[in-house]
C-alpha positions as CSV (number, residue, x, y, z in Angstrom):
1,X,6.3,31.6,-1.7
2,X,4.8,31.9,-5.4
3,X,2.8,28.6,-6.4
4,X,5.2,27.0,-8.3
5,X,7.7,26.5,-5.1
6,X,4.5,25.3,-3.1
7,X,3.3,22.7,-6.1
8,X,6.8,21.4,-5.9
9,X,7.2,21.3,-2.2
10,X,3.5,19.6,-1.5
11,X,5.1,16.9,-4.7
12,X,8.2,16.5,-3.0
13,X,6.1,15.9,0.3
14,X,3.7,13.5,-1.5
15,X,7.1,11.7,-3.4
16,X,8.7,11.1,0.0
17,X,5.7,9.6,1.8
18,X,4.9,7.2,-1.3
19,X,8.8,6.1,-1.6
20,X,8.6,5.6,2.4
21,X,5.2,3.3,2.5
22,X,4.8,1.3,4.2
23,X,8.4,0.8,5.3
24,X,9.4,3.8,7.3
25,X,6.0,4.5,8.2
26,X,7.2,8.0,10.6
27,X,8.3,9.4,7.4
28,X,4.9,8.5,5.6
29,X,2.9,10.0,8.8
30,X,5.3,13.4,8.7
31,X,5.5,13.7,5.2
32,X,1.6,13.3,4.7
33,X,0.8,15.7,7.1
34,X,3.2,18.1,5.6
35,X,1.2,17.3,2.3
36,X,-1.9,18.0,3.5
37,X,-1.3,20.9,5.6
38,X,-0.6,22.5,2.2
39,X,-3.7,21.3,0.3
40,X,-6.0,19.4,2.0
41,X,-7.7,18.2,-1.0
42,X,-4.5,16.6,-2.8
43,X,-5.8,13.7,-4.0
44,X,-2.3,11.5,-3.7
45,X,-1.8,12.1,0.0
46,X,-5.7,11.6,0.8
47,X,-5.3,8.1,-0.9
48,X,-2.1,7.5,0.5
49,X,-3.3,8.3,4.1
50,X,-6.4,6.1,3.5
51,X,-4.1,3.0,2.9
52,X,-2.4,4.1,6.0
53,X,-5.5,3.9,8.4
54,X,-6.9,1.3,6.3
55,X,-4.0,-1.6,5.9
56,X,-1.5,-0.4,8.7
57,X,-3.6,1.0,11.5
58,X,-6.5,-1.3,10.9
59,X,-9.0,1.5,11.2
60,X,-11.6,1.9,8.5
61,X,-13.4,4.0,9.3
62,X,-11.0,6.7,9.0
63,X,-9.9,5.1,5.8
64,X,-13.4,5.1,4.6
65,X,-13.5,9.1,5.1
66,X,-9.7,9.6,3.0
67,X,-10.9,7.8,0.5
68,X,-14.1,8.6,-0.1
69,X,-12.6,12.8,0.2
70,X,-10.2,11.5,-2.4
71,X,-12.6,10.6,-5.2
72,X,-14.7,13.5,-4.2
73,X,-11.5,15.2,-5.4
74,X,-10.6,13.5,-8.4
75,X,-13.4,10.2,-9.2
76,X,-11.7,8.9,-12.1
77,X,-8.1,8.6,-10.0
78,X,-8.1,4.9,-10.3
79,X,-5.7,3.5,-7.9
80,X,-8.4,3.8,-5.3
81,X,-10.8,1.9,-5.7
82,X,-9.4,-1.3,-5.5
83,X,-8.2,-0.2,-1.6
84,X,-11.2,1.4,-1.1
85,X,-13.3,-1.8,-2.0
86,X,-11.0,-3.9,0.3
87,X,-11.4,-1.4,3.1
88,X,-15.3,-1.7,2.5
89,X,-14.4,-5.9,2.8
90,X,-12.6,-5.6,6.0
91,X,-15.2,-3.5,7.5
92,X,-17.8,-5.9,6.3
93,X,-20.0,-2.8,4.7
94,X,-20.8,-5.3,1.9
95,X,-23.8,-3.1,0.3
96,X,-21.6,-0.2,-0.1
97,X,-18.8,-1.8,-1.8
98,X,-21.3,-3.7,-4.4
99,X,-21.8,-0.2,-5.1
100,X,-18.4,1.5,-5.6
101,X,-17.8,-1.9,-7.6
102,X,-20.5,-1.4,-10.3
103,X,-19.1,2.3,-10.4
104,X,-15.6,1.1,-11.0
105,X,-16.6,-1.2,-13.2
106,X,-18.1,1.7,-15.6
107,X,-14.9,3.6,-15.1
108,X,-12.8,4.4,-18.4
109,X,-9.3,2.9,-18.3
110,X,-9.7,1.3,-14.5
111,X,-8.5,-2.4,-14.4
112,X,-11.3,-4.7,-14.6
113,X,-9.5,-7.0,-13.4
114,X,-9.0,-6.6,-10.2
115,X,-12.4,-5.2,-9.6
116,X,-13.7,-8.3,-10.6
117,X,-11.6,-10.0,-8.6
118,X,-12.9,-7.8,-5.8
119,X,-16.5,-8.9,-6.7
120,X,-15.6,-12.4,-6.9
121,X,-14.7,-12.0,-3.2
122,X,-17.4,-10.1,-2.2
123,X,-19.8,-12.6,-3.3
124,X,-17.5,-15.4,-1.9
125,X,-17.9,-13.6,1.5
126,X,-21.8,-13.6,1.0
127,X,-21.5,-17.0,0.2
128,X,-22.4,-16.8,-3.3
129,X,-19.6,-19.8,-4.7
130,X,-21.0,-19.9,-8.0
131,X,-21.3,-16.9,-8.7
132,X,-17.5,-16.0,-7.0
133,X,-16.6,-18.5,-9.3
134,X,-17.7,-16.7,-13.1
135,X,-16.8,-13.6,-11.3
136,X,-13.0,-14.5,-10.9
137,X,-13.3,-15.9,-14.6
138,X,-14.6,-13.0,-15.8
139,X,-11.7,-11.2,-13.7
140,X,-9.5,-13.4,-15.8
141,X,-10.5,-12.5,-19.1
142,X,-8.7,-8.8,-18.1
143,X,-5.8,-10.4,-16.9
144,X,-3.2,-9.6,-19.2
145,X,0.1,-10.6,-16.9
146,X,0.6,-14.4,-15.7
147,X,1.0,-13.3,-12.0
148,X,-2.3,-12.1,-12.0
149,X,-3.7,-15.4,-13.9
150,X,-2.3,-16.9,-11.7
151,X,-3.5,-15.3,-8.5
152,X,-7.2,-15.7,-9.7
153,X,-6.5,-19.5,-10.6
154,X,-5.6,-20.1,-7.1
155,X,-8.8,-17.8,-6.3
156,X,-11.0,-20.9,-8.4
157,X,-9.6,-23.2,-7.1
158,X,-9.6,-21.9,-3.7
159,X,-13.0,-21.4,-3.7
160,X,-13.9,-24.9,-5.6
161,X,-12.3,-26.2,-2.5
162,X,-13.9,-24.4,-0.1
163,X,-17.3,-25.9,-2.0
164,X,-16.3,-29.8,-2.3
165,X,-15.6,-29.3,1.6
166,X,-18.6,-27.5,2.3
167,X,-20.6,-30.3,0.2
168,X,-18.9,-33.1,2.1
169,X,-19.7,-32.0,5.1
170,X,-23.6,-31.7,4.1
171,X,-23.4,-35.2,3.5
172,X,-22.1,-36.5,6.5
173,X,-24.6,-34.7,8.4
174,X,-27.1,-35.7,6.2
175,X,-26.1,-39.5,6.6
176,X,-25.9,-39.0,10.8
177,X,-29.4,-37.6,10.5
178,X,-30.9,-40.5,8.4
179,X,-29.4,-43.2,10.7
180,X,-31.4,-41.6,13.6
Protein backbone atom coordinates (compact mmCIF):
# COMPACT_ATOMS: atom_id res chain seq x y z
CA UNK A 1 0.00 0.00 0.00
CA UNK A 2 1.63 3.53 -0.93
CA UNK A 3 0.96 6.22 1.94
CA UNK A 4 -1.67 7.93 0.46
CA UNK A 5 -4.14 4.67 0.71
CA UNK A 6 -2.80 4.15 4.43
CA UNK A 7 -3.38 8.15 5.41
CA UNK A 8 -6.88 7.59 4.06
CA UNK A 9 -7.58 4.25 5.57
CA UNK A 10 -6.12 5.28 9.33
CA UNK A 11 -8.78 8.77 8.47
CA UNK A 12 -11.49 6.66 7.55
CA UNK A 13 -10.68 4.49 10.74
CA UNK A 14 -10.45 7.61 12.98
CA UNK A 15 -13.94 9.13 11.06
CA UNK A 16 -15.82 5.99 11.94
CA UNK A 17 -14.82 5.80 15.64
CA UNK A 18 -15.55 9.64 16.16
CA UNK A 19 -19.15 9.32 14.28
CA UNK A 20 -19.70 6.03 16.45
CA UNK A 21 -18.79 7.72 20.21
CA UNK A 22 -20.05 7.13 22.44
CA UNK A 23 -23.06 5.41 20.92
CA UNK A 24 -21.92 2.25 19.37
CA UNK A 25 -19.07 2.04 21.53
CA UNK A 26 -17.85 -1.79 19.75
CA UNK A 27 -17.40 0.19 16.70
CA UNK A 28 -15.32 3.04 18.57
CA UNK A 29 -13.18 0.13 20.37
CA UNK A 30 -12.57 -1.79 16.66
CA UNK A 31 -12.21 1.15 14.83
CA UNK A 32 -9.62 2.75 17.31
CA UNK A 33 -7.59 -0.14 17.39
CA UNK A 34 -7.56 -0.37 13.72
CA UNK A 35 -6.31 3.39 13.94
CA UNK A 36 -3.70 2.86 16.04
CA UNK A 37 -2.43 -0.29 14.80
CA UNK A 38 -1.53 1.87 11.78
CA UNK A 39 0.12 4.83 13.61
CA UNK A 40 0.35 4.62 17.12
CA UNK A 41 1.04 8.25 17.59
CA UNK A 42 -2.19 9.61 15.62
CA UNK A 43 -3.18 12.14 17.75
CA UNK A 44 -7.21 11.91 17.02
CA UNK A 45 -7.46 8.26 18.02
CA UNK A 46 -5.05 8.75 21.19
CA UNK A 47 -7.53 11.51 22.30
CA UNK A 48 -10.42 9.63 21.28
CA UNK A 49 -9.40 6.43 23.19
CA UNK A 50 -8.59 8.66 26.25
CA UNK A 51 -12.26 9.81 26.45
CA UNK A 52 -13.08 6.23 26.11
CA UNK A 53 -11.12 5.00 29.26
CA UNK A 54 -11.76 8.20 30.85
CA UNK A 55 -15.75 8.95 30.60
CA UNK A 56 -17.04 5.39 29.56
CA UNK A 57 -14.80 2.94 31.30
CA UNK A 58 -14.17 5.10 34.28
CA UNK A 59 -10.55 4.32 34.31
CA UNK A 60 -8.09 7.18 34.49
CA UNK A 61 -5.40 6.14 34.71
CA UNK A 62 -5.32 4.72 31.43
CA UNK A 63 -6.85 7.92 30.17
CA UNK A 64 -4.24 9.87 31.82
CA UNK A 65 -1.46 7.89 29.65
CA UNK A 66 -3.73 8.53 25.97
CA UNK A 67 -3.89 11.75 26.73
CA UNK A 68 -0.88 12.78 27.96
CA UNK A 69 0.78 10.54 24.54
CA UNK A 70 -1.54 12.73 22.59
CA UNK A 71 -0.18 16.18 23.44
CA UNK A 72 3.26 14.63 23.40
CA UNK A 73 2.17 14.19 19.81
CA UNK A 74 0.67 17.36 18.95
CA UNK A 75 0.50 20.07 22.33
CA UNK A 76 -1.31 22.75 20.78
CA UNK A 77 -4.31 20.08 19.62
CA UNK A 78 -6.85 21.79 21.78
CA UNK A 79 -9.72 19.57 22.23
CA UNK A 80 -7.80 17.81 24.91
CA UNK A 81 -7.35 19.61 27.44
CA UNK A 82 -10.55 20.35 28.66
CA UNK A 83 -11.02 16.13 28.97
CA UNK A 84 -7.84 15.78 30.17
CA UNK A 85 -8.33 18.35 33.06
CA UNK A 86 -11.68 16.64 33.93
CA UNK A 87 -10.00 13.21 33.95
CA UNK A 88 -7.29 14.90 36.31
CA UNK A 89 -10.80 16.09 38.52
CA UNK A 90 -12.22 12.65 38.64
CA UNK A 91 -9.03 11.16 39.71
CA UNK A 92 -8.68 13.75 42.23
CA UNK A 93 -4.83 14.60 41.01
CA UNK A 94 -5.67 18.27 41.77
CA UNK A 95 -1.78 19.54 41.58
CA UNK A 96 -1.42 18.16 38.27
CA UNK A 97 -4.41 19.59 36.67
CA UNK A 98 -3.60 23.29 38.18
CA UNK A 99 -0.79 22.67 36.06
CA UNK A 100 -2.07 21.56 32.59
CA UNK A 101 -4.61 24.47 33.43
CA UNK A 102 -2.07 27.38 33.59
CA UNK A 103 -0.50 25.65 30.35
CA UNK A 104 -3.89 25.74 28.56
CA UNK A 105 -4.51 28.84 29.58
CA UNK A 106 -1.20 30.26 27.75
CA UNK A 107 -2.25 28.26 24.68
CA UNK A 108 -2.97 30.28 21.31
CA UNK A 109 -6.57 29.95 20.09
CA UNK A 110 -7.68 27.29 23.11
CA UNK A 111 -11.14 28.37 24.67
CA UNK A 112 -10.54 30.19 27.77
CA UNK A 113 -13.59 29.61 28.64
CA UNK A 114 -13.97 26.46 29.44
CA UNK A 115 -10.55 26.22 31.09
CA UNK A 116 -11.67 28.64 33.40
CA UNK A 117 -14.54 26.98 34.03
CA UNK A 118 -12.32 24.00 34.75
CA UNK A 119 -10.41 26.13 37.37
CA UNK A 120 -13.49 27.48 38.83
CA UNK A 121 -14.16 23.81 39.64
CA UNK A 122 -11.01 22.86 40.71
CA UNK A 123 -10.83 25.48 43.31
CA UNK A 124 -14.54 24.73 44.18
CA UNK A 125 -13.37 21.09 44.83
CA UNK A 126 -10.49 22.53 47.17
CA UNK A 127 -12.94 24.49 48.71
CA UNK A 128 -11.85 27.71 47.53
CA UNK A 129 -15.70 29.50 46.95
CA UNK A 130 -14.52 32.76 46.40
CA UNK A 131 -12.16 32.22 44.39
CA UNK A 132 -14.49 29.49 42.17
CA UNK A 133 -16.60 32.25 42.09
CA UNK A 134 -14.21 35.17 39.98
CA UNK A 135 -13.01 32.09 38.32
CA UNK A 136 -16.36 31.14 36.65
CA UNK A 137 -16.80 35.10 35.98
CA UNK A 138 -13.70 35.30 34.44
CA UNK A 139 -14.83 32.06 32.43
CA UNK A 140 -17.74 34.22 31.43
CA UNK A 141 -16.08 36.96 30.02
CA UNK A 142 -14.95 34.20 27.10
CA UNK A 143 -18.22 33.04 26.77
CA UNK A 144 -19.38 34.13 23.51
CA UNK A 145 -22.66 31.59 23.12
CA UNK A 146 -25.72 31.91 25.69
CA UNK A 147 -25.64 28.19 26.48
CA UNK A 148 -22.44 28.51 27.85
CA UNK A 149 -23.51 31.81 29.88
CA UNK A 150 -25.69 30.15 30.90
CA UNK A 151 -24.01 26.96 32.18
CA UNK A 152 -21.55 29.17 34.19
CA UNK A 153 -24.48 31.26 35.69
CA UNK A 154 -25.94 28.19 37.15
CA UNK A 155 -22.05 27.33 38.13
CA UNK A 156 -22.42 30.95 40.42
CA UNK A 157 -25.11 30.44 41.62
CA UNK A 158 -24.52 26.85 42.35
CA UNK A 159 -21.73 27.52 44.24
CA UNK A 160 -23.26 30.80 46.07
CA UNK A 161 -25.63 28.19 47.31
CA UNK A 162 -23.43 25.80 48.28
CA UNK A 163 -21.83 28.92 50.53
CA UNK A 164 -25.12 30.47 52.16
CA UNK A 165 -25.67 26.67 53.17
CA UNK A 166 -22.42 26.07 54.31
CA UNK A 167 -22.61 29.56 56.40
CA UNK A 168 -25.98 28.56 57.88
CA UNK A 169 -24.89 25.63 59.12
CA UNK A 170 -21.75 27.36 60.94
CA UNK A 171 -24.23 29.26 62.66
CA UNK A 172 -26.32 26.74 64.00
CA UNK A 173 -23.48 25.02 65.42
CA UNK A 174 -22.09 28.02 66.61
CA UNK A 175 -25.46 28.89 68.55
CA UNK A 176 -25.67 24.88 69.99
CA UNK A 177 -22.11 25.52 71.21
CA UNK A 178 -22.80 28.90 72.97
CA UNK A 179 -25.99 27.59 74.71
CA UNK A 180 -23.68 24.88 76.32
Amino acid sequence: MNKTMDTNLLNNYVLKAIDAFPHDLEEVVENLNYALSYNSKNVHALYLMGRLQGEILGDYEQSKLYFAEALAVQIGFHKIYPRYIQVLLWNEDLNEAQKLIDFALTIKGIDKGVIWRKQGRLLEINSAYKKAIKAFKTGKLYGFNDDFIYEINNEISRVKNKVKSISKTKKKHKKKKNKK
